[in-house]
C-alpha positions as CSV (number, residue, x, y, z in Angstrom):
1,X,112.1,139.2,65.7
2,X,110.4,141.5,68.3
3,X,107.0,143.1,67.4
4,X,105.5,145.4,69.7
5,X,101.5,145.4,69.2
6,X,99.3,147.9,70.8
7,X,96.5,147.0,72.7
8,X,92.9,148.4,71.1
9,X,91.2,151.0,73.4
10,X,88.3,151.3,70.8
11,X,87.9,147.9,69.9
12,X,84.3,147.3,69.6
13,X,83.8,146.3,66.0
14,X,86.9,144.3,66.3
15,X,85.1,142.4,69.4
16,X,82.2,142.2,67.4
17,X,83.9,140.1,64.4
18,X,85.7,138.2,66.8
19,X,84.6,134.5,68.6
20,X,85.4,136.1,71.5
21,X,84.3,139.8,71.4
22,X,81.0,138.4,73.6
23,X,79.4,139.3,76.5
24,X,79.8,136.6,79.2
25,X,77.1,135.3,81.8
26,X,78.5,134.9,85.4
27,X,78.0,132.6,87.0
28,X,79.0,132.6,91.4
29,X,80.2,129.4,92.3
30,X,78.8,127.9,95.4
31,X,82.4,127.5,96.8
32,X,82.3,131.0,97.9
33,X,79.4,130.1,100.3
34,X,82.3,127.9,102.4
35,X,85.1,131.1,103.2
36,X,85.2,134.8,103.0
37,X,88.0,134.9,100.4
38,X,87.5,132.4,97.4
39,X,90.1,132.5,95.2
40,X,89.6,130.6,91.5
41,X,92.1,128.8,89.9
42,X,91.7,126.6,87.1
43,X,89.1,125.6,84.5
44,X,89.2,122.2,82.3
45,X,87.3,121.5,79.2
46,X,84.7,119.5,81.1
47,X,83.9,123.2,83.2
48,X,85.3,121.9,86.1
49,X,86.3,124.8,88.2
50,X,89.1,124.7,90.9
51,X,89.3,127.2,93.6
52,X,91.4,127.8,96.5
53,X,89.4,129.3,99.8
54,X,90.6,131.4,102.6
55,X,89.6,130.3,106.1
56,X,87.0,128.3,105.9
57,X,83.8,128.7,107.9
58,X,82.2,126.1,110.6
59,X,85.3,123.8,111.5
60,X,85.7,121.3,113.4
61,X,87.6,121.7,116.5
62,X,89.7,118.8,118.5
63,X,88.7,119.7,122.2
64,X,91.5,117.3,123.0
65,X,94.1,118.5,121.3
66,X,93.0,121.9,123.7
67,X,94.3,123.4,126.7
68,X,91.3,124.1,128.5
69,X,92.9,124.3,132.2
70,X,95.6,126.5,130.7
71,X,95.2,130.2,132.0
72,X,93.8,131.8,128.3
73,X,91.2,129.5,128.0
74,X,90.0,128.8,131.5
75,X,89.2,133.2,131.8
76,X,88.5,134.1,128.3
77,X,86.1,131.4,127.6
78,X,82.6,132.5,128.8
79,X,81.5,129.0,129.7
80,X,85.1,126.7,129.2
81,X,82.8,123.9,130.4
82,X,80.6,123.0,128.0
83,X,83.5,124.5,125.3
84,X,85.2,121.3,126.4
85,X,82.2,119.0,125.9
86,X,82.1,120.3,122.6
87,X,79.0,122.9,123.5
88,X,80.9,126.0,121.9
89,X,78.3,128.8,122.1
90,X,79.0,131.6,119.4
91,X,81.7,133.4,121.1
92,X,83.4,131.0,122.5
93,X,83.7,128.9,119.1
94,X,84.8,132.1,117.1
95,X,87.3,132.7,120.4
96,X,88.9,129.2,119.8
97,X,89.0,129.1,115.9
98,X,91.0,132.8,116.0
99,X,93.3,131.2,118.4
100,X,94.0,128.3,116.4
101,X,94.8,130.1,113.7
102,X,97.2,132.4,115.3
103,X,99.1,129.4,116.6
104,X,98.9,127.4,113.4
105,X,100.7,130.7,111.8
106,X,103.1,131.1,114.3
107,X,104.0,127.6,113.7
108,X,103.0,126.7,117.7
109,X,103.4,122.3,118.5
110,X,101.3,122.6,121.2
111,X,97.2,122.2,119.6
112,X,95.3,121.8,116.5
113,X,96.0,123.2,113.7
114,X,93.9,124.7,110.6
115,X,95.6,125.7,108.1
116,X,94.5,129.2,106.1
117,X,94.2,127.7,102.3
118,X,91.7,124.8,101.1
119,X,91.3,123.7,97.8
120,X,87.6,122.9,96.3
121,X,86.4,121.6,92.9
122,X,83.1,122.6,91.2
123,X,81.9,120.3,88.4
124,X,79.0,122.3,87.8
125,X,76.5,120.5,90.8
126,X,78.4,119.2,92.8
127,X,81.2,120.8,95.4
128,X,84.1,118.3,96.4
129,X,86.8,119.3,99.0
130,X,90.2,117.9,97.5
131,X,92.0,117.2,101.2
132,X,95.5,115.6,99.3
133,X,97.4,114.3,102.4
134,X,94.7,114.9,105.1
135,X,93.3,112.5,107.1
136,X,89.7,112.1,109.2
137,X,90.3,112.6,112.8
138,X,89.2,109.9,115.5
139,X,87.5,113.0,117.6
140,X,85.4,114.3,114.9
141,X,85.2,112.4,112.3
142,X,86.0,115.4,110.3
143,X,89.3,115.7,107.9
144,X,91.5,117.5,110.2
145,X,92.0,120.4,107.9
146,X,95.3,121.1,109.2
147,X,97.5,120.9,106.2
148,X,97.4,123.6,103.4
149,X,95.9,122.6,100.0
150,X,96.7,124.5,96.9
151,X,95.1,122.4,93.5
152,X,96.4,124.5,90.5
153,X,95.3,122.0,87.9
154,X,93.0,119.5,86.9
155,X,91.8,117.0,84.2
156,X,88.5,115.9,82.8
157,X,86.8,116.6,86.2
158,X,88.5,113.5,87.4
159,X,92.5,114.0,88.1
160,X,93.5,117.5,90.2
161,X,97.2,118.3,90.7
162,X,99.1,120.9,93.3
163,X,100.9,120.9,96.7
164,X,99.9,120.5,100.1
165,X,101.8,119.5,103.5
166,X,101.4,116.6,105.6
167,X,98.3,116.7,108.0
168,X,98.9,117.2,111.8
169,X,98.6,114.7,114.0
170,X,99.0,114.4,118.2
171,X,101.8,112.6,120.3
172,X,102.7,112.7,123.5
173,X,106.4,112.2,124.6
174,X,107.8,112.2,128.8
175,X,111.0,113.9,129.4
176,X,113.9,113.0,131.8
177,X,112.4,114.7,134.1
178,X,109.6,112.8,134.0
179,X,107.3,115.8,132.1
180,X,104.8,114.6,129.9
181,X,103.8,117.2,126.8
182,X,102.0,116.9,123.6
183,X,102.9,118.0,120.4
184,X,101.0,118.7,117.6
185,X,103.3,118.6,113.7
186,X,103.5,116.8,111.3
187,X,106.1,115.0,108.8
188,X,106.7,117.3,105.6
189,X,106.3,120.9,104.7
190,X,105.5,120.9,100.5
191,X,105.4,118.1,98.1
192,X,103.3,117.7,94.4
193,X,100.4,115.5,94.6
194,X,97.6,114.0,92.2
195,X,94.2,113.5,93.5
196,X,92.2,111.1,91.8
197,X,88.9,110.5,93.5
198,X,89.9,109.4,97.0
199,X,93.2,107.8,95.9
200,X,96.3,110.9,96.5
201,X,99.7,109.5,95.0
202,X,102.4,111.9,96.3
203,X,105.1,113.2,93.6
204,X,108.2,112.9,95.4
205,X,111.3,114.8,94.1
206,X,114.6,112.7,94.0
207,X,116.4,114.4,97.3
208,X,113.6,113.5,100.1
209,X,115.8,115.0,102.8
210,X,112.9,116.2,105.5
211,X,110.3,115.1,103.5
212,X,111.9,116.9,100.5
213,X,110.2,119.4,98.5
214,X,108.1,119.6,95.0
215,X,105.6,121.2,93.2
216,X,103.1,120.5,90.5
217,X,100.9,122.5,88.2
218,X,99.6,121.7,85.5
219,X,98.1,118.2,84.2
220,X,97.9,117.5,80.5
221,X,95.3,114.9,78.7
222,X,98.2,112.0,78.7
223,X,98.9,112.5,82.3
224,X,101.9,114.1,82.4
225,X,102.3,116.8,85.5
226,X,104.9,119.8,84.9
227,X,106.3,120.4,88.0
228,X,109.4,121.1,90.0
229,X,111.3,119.6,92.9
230,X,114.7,119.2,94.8
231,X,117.5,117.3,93.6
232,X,120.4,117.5,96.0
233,X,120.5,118.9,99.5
234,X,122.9,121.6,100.6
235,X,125.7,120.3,103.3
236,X,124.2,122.7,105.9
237,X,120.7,120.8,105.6
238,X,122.3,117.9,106.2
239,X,124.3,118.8,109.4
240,X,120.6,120.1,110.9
241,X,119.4,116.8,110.2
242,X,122.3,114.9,111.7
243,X,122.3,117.2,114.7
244,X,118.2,116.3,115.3
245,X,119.2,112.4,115.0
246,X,122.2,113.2,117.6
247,X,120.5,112.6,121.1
248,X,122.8,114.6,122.8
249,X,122.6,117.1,120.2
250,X,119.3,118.1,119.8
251,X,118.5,117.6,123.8
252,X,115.9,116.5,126.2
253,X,113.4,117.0,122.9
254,X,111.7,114.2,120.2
255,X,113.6,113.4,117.6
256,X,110.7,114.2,115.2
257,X,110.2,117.5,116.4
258,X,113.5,118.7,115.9
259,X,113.6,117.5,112.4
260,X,109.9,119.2,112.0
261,X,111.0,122.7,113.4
262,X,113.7,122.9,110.6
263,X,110.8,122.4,108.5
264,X,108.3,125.2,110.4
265,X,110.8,127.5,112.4
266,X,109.1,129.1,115.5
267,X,109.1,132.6,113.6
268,X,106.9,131.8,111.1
269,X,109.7,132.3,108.6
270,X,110.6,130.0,105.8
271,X,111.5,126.4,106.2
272,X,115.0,124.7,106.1
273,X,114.3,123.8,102.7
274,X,112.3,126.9,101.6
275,X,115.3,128.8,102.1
276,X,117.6,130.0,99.1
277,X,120.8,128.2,98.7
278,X,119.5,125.1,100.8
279,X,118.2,122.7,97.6
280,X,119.1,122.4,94.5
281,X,115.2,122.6,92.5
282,X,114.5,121.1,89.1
283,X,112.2,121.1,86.4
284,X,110.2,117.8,86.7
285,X,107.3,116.0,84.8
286,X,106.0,113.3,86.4
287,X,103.5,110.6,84.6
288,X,100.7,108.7,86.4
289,X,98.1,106.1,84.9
290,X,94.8,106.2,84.2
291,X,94.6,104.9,88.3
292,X,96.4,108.2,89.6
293,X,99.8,105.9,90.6
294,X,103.1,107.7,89.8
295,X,104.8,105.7,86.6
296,X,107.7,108.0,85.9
297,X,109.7,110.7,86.9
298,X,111.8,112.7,84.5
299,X,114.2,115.7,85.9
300,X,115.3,118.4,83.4
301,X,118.7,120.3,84.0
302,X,119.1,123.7,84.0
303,X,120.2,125.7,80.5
304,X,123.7,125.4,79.8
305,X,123.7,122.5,82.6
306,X,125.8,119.3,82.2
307,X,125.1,116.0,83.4
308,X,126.6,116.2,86.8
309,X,124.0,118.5,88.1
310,X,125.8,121.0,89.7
311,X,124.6,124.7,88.6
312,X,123.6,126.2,91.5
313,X,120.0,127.7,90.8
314,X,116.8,126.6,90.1
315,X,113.9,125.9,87.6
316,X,110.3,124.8,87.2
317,X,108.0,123.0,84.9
318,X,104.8,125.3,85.1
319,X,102.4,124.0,81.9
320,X,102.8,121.1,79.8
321,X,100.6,120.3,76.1
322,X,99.2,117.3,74.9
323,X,102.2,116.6,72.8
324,X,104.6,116.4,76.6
325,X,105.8,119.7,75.7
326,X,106.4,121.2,79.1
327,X,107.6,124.8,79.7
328,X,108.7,127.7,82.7
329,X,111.9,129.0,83.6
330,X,115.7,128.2,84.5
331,X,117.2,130.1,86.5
332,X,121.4,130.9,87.2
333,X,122.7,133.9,86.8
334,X,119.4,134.9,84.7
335,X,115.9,133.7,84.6
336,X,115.1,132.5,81.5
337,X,111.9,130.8,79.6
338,X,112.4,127.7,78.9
339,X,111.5,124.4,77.1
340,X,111.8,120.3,78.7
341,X,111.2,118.1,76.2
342,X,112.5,114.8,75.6
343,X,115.1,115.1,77.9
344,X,116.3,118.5,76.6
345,X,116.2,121.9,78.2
346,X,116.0,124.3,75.8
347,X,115.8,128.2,75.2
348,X,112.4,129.8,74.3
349,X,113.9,133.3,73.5
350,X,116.9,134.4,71.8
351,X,119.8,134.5,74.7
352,X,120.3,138.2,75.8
353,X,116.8,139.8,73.8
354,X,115.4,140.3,77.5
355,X,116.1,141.2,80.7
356,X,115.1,138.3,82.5
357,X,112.0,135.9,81.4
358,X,109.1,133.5,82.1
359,X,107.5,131.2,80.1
360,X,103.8,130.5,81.7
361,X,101.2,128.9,79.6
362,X,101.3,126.6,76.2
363,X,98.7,125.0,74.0
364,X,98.2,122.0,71.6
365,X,99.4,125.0,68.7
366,X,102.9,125.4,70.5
367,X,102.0,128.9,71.4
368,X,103.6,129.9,74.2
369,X,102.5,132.7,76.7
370,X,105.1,134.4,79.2
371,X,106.3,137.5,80.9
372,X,109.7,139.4,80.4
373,X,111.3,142.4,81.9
374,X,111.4,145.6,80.5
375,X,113.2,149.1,81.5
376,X,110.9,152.1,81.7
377,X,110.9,155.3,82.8
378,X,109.6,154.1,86.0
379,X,111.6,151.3,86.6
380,X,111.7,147.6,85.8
381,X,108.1,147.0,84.2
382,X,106.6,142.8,84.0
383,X,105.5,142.5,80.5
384,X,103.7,139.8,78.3
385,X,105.4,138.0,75.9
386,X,103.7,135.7,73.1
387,X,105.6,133.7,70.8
388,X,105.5,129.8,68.6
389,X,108.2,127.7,70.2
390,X,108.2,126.9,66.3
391,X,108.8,130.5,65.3
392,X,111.4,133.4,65.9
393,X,108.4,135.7,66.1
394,X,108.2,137.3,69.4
395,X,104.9,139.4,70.0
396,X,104.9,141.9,72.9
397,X,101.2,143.2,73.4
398,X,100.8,146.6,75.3
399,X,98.4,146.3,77.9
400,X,96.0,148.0,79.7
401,X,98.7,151.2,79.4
402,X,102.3,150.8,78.2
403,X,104.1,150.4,81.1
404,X,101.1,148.3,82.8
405,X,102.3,145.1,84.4
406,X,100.8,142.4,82.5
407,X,100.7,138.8,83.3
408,X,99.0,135.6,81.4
409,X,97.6,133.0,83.5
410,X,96.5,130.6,81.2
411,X,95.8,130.1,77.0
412,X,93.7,127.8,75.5
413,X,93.6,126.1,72.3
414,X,91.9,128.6,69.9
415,X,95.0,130.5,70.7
416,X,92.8,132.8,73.3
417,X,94.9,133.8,76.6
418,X,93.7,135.6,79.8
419,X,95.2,137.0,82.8
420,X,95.9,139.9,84.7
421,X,97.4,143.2,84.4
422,X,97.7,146.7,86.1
423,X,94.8,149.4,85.1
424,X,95.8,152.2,87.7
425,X,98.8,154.4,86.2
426,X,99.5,156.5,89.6
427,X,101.7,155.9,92.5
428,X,100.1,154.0,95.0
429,X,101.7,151.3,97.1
430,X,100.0,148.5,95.5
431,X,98.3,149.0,92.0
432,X,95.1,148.1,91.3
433,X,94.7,145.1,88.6
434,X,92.1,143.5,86.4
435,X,91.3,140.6,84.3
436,X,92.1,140.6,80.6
437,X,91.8,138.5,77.4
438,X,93.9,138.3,74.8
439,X,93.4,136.8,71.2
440,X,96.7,136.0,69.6
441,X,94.9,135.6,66.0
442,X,93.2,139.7,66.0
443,X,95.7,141.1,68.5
444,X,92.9,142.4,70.3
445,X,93.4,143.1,74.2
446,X,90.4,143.5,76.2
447,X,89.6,144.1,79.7
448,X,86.8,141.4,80.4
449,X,85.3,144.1,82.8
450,X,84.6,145.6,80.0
451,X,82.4,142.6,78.3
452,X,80.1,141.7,81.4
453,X,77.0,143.5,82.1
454,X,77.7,147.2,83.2
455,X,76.1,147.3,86.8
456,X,77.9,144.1,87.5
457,X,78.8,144.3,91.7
458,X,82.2,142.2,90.5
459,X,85.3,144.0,89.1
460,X,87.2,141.0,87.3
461,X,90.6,141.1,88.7
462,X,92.2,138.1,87.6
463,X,91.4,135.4,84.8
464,X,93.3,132.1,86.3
465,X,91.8,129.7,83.3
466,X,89.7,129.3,80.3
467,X,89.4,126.4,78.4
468,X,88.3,125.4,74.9
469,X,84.6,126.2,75.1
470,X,85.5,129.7,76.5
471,X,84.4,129.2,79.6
472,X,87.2,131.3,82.0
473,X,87.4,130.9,85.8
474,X,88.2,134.6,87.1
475,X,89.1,135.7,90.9
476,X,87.1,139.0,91.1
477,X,86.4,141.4,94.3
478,X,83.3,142.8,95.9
479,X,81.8,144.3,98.6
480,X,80.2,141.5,100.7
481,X,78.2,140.8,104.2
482,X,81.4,139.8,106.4
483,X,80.4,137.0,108.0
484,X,81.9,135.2,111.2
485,X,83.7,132.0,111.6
486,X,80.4,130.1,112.0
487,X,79.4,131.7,108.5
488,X,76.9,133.5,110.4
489,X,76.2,137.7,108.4
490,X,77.7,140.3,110.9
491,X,75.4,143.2,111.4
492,X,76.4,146.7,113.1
493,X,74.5,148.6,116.1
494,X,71.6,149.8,113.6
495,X,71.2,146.2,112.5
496,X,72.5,146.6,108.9
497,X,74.7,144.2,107.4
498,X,78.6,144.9,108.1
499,X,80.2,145.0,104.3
500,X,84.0,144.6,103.4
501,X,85.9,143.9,100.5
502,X,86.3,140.1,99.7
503,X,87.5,138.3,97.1
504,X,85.0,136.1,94.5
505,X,85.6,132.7,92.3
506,X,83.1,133.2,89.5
507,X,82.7,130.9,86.2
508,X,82.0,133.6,83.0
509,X,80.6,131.6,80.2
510,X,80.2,133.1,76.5
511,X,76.9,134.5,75.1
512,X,76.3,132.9,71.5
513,X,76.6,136.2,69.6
514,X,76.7,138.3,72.5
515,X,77.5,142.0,72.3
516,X,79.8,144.1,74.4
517,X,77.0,146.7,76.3
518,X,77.1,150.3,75.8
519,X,78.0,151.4,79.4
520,X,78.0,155.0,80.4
521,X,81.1,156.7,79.0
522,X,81.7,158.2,82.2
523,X,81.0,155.5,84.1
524,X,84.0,154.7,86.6
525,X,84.9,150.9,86.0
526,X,86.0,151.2,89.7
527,X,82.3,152.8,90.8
528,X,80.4,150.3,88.8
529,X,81.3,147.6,90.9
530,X,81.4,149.6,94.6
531,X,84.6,147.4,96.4
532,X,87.8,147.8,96.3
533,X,89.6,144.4,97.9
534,X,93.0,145.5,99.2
535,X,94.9,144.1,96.4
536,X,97.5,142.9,98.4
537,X,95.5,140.2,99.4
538,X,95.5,138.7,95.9
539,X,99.0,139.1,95.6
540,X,100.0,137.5,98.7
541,X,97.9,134.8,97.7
542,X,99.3,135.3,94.2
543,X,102.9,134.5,95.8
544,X,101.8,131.6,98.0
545,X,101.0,130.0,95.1
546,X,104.4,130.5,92.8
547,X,104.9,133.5,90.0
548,X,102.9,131.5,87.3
549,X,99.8,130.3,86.3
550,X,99.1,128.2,83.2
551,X,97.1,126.9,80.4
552,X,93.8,124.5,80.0
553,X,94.2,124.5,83.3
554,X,96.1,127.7,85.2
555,X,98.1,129.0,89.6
């Protein structure tokens, strides 16, 4: 049974009856201090907040993993000297950093690397940089920050889960013709890991071809991670590989980096792996101990998938309960919701009710929040769905507008769920979005813009997390000092501060009894805040981390 259930525009007294009707305090979490762009992700019942920063300021830079006799740097450095002695006045630093960065995204070999994303954990006092698979370097005693770090999930402060590649590390190989060069790569592309206080225990999918390939996000209480990975290479992956071991083959080159630029093609396009067709990719859910180390690994088949695991397509594990109830999609012909669970894959809605669907968050209460596609006027329209895997009930709220794109990120266990969804009805490119909350019990959808103070300089634009004290971790834009990549403010000819839009990890926690303010009717929710991030930056960074986001913890 479908029931559609309109969203409240006018829902004050509602809010007022309701646990969750409050005004929240925000809180700015000092992670934003470390990057421009801060992006937050997760929030777990001990208020520990993950977020995932964009180019991070003040880092450290090999001088020997630098060129500095090479033609760019010997005439645009204004003193290359003491640049190689590690002297890097102001220009000269923010000259090097923008270089490395263009050649760590064009996937260069030939000097450092830094990668764009780094993930970050906030317990409240304390900020801790969660490096996965890094490594300190010999020259600066620094973690090399070379390898992307995306942490979607943790647990009681103590156990973070998500994917990062390998860090980068130097080598120098001779040629037949007796020509020495370095290169700069490294030895896989994507795979799940825990974190557990210094200790990082890789989650390796069952086909490590190249490294292989898998995912994790989300962590439950009994240490079980819902994830994906690859189970069986294509032929055509492994011909490349055979052709990099084959001297003659793959020419007067390293072995090593052959095999790495199937991984990181010179384009900047996707990897041998990435690529569709190339690897067969699973639901997984992995369980570790109370030490972080790996004790199982359970792979779920697609729907309708028998035992020789064949189906061409793919699936993931997203969010997973208390009770090892894990959930997210398979995908053949059709993405589907879906359920892993003791070994079974299983259907969340009835075959052929939607379009195509995702499941994306659960709780202890076997509530399950997802999206579906629906056929409007306008086109093909993202919806939310909310159902009880022990129920035929289906629930499809109507958010901010009816065909408004709606997407949950997580749900917690008083059945409250938050996310994001389209507020701009008109035709622009990219539509605008902001942060929502959902309580399954009242039906009542709210925009939490609309239950934070009214000259707030933050427009909420997506809720990544909340957990069961109601605390919700929320990615939200505003107009900000741009600052360099020393951190330093930028300021224009007249000596005022430089603004631009940036993105904001903020913590909102609930007022006791808190009431929703009586803002200006015709207050602009856009004008109360003053920024408008371009959006697309959030969903780029949206789509780096996978289509989902879920529960206790998120994506």
């Amino acid at each position: 049974m479908r029931k559609t259930i309109l969203a409240s525009a006018l829902a004050t007294l509602m809010l007022s009856a309701s646990s969750n009707g409050q005004v929240y305090d925000i809180e700015v979490l000092p992670i934003n201090d470390l990057a421009l762009n801060s992006f937050a992700q997760s929030i777990d019942d001990s208020g520990n907040v993950t977020v995932v920063t964009q180019n991070l300021f003040n880092q450290a830079i090999d001088t020997t993993l630098l060129d500095f006799d090479g033609l760019a740097l010997s005439t645009l450095l204004t003193d290359p000297d003491s640049s190689q002695a590690g002297n890097f006045n102001d220009a000269d630093y923010q000259l090097i950093v923008e270089a490395i960065r263009s050649s760590t995204a064009s996937n260069s070999t030939s000097i450092q690397k830094l990668a764009a994303f780094r993930s970050f954990e906030y317990d409240g006092q304390t900020t801790t940089e969660l490096f996965a698979f890094d490594v300190f370097s010999r020259t600066t005693d620094q973690l090399t920050q070379s390898n992307e770090v995306i942490v979607r999930d943790s647990e009681a402060g103590d156990f973070f889960v998500g994917t990062s590649d390998d860090a980068y590390e130097s080598f120098e190989f001779t040629s037949e013709s007796n020509i020495t060069s370095q290169f700069v790569i490294n030895d896989f592309r994507n795979i799940a890991f825990v974190q557990f206080g210094d200790t990082v225990t890789p989650l390796l999918p069952p086909e490590q071809t190249l490294g292989g390939l898998s995912d994790a996000f989300s962590i439950n209480s009994s240490l079980q991670v819902a994830g994906s990975g690859g189970t069986v290479a294509a032929t055509g992956v492994t011909a490349s590989v055979e052709a990099c071991e084959d001297e003659e083959t793959r020419g007067d080159i390293p072995e090593s980096l052959c095999l790495w630029q199937l991984n990181y093609p010179a384009s900047g396009s996707s990897g041998l792996l990435q690529t569709s067709g190339s690897l067969l990719i699973r639901p997984i859910v992995w369980s570790v101990d109370g030490s972080g180390n790996l004790v199982d690994t359970e792979v779920f088949r697609l729907l309708d998938e028998e035992e020789d695991n064949s189906i061409v397509g793919t699936g993931e594990a997203v969010d997973i309960n208390d009770g090892g109830i894990a959930i997210g999609y398979s995908e053949v012909s059709v993405r589907e919701a879906a359920m892993f669970f003791n070994g079974q894959t299983s259907r969340i809605l009835i075959q052929g009710d939607f379009l195509a669907s995702d499941a994306m968050a659960i709780n202890n209460n076997n509530f399950v929040a997802g999206t579906f596609v629906d056929v409007a006027d306008t086109g093909a329209v993202t919806k939310m769905f909310v159902t009880n895997i022990e129920s035929s009930e289906v629930d499809e709220p109507v958010g901010f507008f009816a065909t408004s794109t709606t997407i949950p990120r997580d749900m917690n266990n008083e059945n409250i769920v938050v996310g994001q969804g389209v507020v701009d009805a008109g035709s622009s490119d990219v539509s605008e979005t902001e942060a929502f909350i959902y309580d399954i019990s009242t039906e009542v959808f709210t925009n939490l813009n609309d239950l934070i103070e009214c000259d707030s300089p933050y427009t909420l634009i997506n809720a990544s997390g909340i957990n069961d004290n109601g605390e919700i971790a929320v990615t939200a834009r505003a107009s900000l000092p741009f600052r360099d990549e020393l951190g330093q403010t930028t300021l224009d000819e007249t000596g005022a501060e430089v603004l631009v839009d940036a993105s904001v990890a903020l913590k909102l926690t609930p007022i006791p009894n808190g009431q929703p303010q009586n803002c200006d009717e015709q207050e602009d929710d856009f004008e109360r805040q003053g920024a408008s991030i371009t959006p697309s930056l959030l969903l780029s960074f949206i789509g780096l981390l996978g289509f989902r986001r879920v529960r206790r913890k998120w994506n």
